[in-house]
C-alpha positions in Angstrom: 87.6 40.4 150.8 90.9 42.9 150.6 92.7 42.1 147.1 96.1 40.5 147.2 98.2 42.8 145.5 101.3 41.4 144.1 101.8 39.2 141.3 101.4 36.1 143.2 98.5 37.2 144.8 96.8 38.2 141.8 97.9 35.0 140.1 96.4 32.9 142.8 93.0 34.0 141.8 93.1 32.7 138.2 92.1 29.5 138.6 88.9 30.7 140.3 87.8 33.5 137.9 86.9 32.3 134.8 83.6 30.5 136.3 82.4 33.3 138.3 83.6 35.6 135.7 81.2 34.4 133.0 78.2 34.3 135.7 79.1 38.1 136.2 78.6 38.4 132.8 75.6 37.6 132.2 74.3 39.8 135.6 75.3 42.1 134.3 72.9 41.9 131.1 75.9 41.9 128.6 75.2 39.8 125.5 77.3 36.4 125.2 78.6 36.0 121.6 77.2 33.2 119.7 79.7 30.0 120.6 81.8 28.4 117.5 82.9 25.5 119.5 80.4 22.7 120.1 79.4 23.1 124.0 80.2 20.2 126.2 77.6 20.8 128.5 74.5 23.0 128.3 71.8 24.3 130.7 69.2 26.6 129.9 71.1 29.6 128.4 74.8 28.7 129.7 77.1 26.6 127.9 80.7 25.3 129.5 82.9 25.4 125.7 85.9 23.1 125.5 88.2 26.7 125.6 87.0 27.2 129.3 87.8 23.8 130.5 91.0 23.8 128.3 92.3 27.3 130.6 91.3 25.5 133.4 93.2 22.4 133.0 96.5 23.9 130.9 99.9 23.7 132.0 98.8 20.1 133.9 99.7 16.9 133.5 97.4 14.1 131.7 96.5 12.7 134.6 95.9 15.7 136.7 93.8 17.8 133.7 91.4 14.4 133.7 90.8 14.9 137.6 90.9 18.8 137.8 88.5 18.8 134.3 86.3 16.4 136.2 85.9 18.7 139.1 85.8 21.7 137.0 82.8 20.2 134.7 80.7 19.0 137.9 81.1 22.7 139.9 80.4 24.2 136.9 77.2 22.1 136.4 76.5 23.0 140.5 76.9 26.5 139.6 75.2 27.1 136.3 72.0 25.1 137.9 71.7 27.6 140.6 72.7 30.8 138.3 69.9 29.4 135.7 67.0 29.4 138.5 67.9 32.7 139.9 67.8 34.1 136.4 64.5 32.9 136.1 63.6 34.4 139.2 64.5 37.6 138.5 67.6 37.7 140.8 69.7 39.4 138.3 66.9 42.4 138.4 67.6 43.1 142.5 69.3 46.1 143.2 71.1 44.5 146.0 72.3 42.0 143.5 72.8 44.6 140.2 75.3 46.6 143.0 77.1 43.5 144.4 78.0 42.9 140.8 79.2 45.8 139.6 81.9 45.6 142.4 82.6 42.6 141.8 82.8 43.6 138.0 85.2 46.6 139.0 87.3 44.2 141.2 87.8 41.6 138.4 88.9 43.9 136.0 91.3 45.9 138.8 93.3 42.7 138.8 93.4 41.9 135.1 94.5 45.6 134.8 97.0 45.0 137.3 98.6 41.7 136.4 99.2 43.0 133.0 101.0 45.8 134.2 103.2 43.3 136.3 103.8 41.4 133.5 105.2 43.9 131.5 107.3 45.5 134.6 108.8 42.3 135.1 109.9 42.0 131.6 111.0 45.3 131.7 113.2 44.5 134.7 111.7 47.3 136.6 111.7 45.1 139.7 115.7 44.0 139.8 117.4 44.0 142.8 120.9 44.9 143.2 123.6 43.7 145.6 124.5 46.8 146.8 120.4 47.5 148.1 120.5 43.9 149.4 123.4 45.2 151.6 121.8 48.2 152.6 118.5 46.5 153.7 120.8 43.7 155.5 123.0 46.8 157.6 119.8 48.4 158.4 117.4 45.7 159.5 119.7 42.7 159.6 119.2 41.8 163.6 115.5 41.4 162.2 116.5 38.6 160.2 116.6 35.2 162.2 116.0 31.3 161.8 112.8 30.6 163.0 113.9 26.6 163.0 116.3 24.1 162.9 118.0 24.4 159.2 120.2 22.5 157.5 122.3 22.6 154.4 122.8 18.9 153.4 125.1 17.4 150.6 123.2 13.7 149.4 124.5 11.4 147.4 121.8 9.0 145.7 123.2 5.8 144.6 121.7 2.5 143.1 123.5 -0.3 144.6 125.4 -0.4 148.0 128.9 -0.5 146.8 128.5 2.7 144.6 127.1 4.2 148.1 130.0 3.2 149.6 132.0 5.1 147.0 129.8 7.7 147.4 130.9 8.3 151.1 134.2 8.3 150.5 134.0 11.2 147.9 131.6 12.7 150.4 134.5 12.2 153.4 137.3 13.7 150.5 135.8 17.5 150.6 135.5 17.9 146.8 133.2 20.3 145.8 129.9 20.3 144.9 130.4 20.4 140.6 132.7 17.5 141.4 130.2 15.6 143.5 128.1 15.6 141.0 130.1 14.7 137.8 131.0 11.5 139.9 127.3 10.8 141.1 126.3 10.7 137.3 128.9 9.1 136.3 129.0 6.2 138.7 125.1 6.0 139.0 123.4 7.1 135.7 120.2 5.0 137.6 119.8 8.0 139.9 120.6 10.8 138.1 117.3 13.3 138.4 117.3 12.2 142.3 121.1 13.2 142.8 120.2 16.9 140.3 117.3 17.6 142.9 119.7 16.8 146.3 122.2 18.9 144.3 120.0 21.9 143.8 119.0 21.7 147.5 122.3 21.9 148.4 122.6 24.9 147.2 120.9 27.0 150.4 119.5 26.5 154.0 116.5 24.4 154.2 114.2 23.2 157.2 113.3 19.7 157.8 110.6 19.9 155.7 112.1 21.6 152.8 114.4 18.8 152.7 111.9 15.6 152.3 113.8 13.5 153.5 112.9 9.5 152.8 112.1 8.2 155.8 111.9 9.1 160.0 115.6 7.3 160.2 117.1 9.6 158.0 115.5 12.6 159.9 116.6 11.0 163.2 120.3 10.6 161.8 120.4 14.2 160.4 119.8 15.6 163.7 122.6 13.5 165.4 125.0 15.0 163.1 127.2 17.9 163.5 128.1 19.9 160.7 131.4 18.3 158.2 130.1 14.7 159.6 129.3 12.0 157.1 126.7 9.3 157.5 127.0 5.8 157.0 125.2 4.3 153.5 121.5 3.9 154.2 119.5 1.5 152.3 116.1 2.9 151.6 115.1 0.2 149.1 116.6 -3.0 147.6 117.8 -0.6 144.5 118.1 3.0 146.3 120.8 3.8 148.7 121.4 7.5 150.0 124.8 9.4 151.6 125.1 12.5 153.5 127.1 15.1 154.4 125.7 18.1 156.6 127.3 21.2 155.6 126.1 23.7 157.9 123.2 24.1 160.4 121.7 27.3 161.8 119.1 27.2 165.4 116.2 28.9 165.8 116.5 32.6 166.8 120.4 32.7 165.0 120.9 35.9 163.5 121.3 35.1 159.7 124.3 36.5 158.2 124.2 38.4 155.0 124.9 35.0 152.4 122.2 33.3 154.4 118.9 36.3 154.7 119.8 36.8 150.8 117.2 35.3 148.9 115.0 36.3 151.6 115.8 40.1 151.3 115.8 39.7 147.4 112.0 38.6 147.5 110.7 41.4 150.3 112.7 44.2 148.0 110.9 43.0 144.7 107.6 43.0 146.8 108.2 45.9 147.9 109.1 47.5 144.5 105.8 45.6 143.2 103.4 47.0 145.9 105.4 50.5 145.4 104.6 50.2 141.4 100.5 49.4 141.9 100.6 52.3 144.5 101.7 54.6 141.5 99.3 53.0 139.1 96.0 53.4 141.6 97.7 57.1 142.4 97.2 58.3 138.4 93.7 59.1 138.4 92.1 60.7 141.1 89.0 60.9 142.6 86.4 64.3 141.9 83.7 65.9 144.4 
């Protein structure tokens, strides 16, 4: 399996090292060091410590570490079974198996290597992108750059009560501007606040149907009705939410984006690009001997 190398890619593979990681560990004959932390599960010669199930349940919420730690305990329990007979066996003593572990070995510490080194690039700001190489990319490959669906850019007011949503079209149907919008939306419905921040930060850019998540198939049905500067009607969605919108702007599939619209997108493939560049120099340092 090819390595993913950017600092997504290599991110993406966290969650599933640190089991797999410890197995390799013991293949490869090197000595555990003696626990301080009371185990929360042992078999044989393995023991899952609360620090392992603590990395893989950080940065969650309650609720999800209890399911994910849950999962995490009972695959680790699968896993260690099976690792613990095989020891026994003498698996670990195959040459097939002592080789498949070594590159495994090499691979695993290949990405640690090479997240670091992202990690202190970004910090660095060795992987900025400037306007002026955003323009360059755009007058070089911008024809490449189209809408490969129907997207939107949608103005929604959230509102708690039907009169306020009422109000809320009519500031909608005045053109004010988005910072203003928004003043009045928390002003008027203080109820609704984080739901009018999140339809105020997707305002901001181009988004597909889906990207939008909009409530119900009515709202979709409307959306596609409307032509850009129309306004639609107050729409009850339940007995205490009401929603407004205003479409913006809408681009068809196959439009040629212009340069304010293929932004973003040519920001992200210049930092990849600048990241894949980087690891290339890094694998490039030492090289290989006959």
């Amino acid at each position: 399996m090819p390595i993913s190398w950017t600092l997504d890619g290599v991110k993406a593979a966290s969650e599933r090292r640190w089991l797999w990681l410890a197995a390799l560990l013991f293949l490869c004959g090197c000595a555990r060091p003696e626990p301080k932390e009371t185990p929360i599960l042992t078999i044989g010669n393995s023991s899952l410590l609360p620090s392992e199930l603590a990395r893989a349940t950080r940065a969650l919420s309650p609720k999800d570490s209890a399911t994910v730690a849950a999962l995490f305990i009972e695959d680790w329990r699968r896993a260690t079974s099976l690792y613990e007979q095989a020891i026994a066996e003498g698996e670990d003593q195959d040459e097939e198996t002592r080789i498949i572990v070594e590159k495994s070995r090499r691979r695993i510490i290949a990405e640690r290597f090479v997240e670091r080194k992202l990690r202190e690039a970004l910090t660095q700001g060795k992987f900025l992108v400037d306007s002026a190489e955003v323009e360059a990319y755009y007058e070089k490959l911008g024809s490449t750059l189209l809408f490969s669906a129907p997207t939107f850019k949608l103005t929604r007011l959230y509102a708690a009560n039907a009169d306020t949503a009422l109000r809320f079209r009519q500031f909608l149907t005045m053109k004010l501007s988005l910072d203003s919008l928004f003043a009045l939306a928390l002003a008027r419905s203080p109820e609704t606040a984080e739901l009018n921040q999140r339809a105020f930060e997707s305002a901001m850019t181009l988004k597909t149907l889906p990207e939008l998540h909009l409530e119900s198939e009515n709202l979709r049905a409307i959306l596609e009705r409307m032509k850009p500067n129309d306004v639609s009607p107050a729409m009850k969605l339940s007995d205490s939410l009401f929603v407004v919108m205003r479409l913006e702007e809408i681009a068809l599939p196959n439009q040629p984006k212009t340069l304010a619209q293929a932004y973003p997108e040519i920001v992200a493939r210049l930092n990849a690009m600048k990241q894949k560049r980087f690891i290339d120099s890094l694998a490039s340092l030492l090289k290989p001997s006959f």
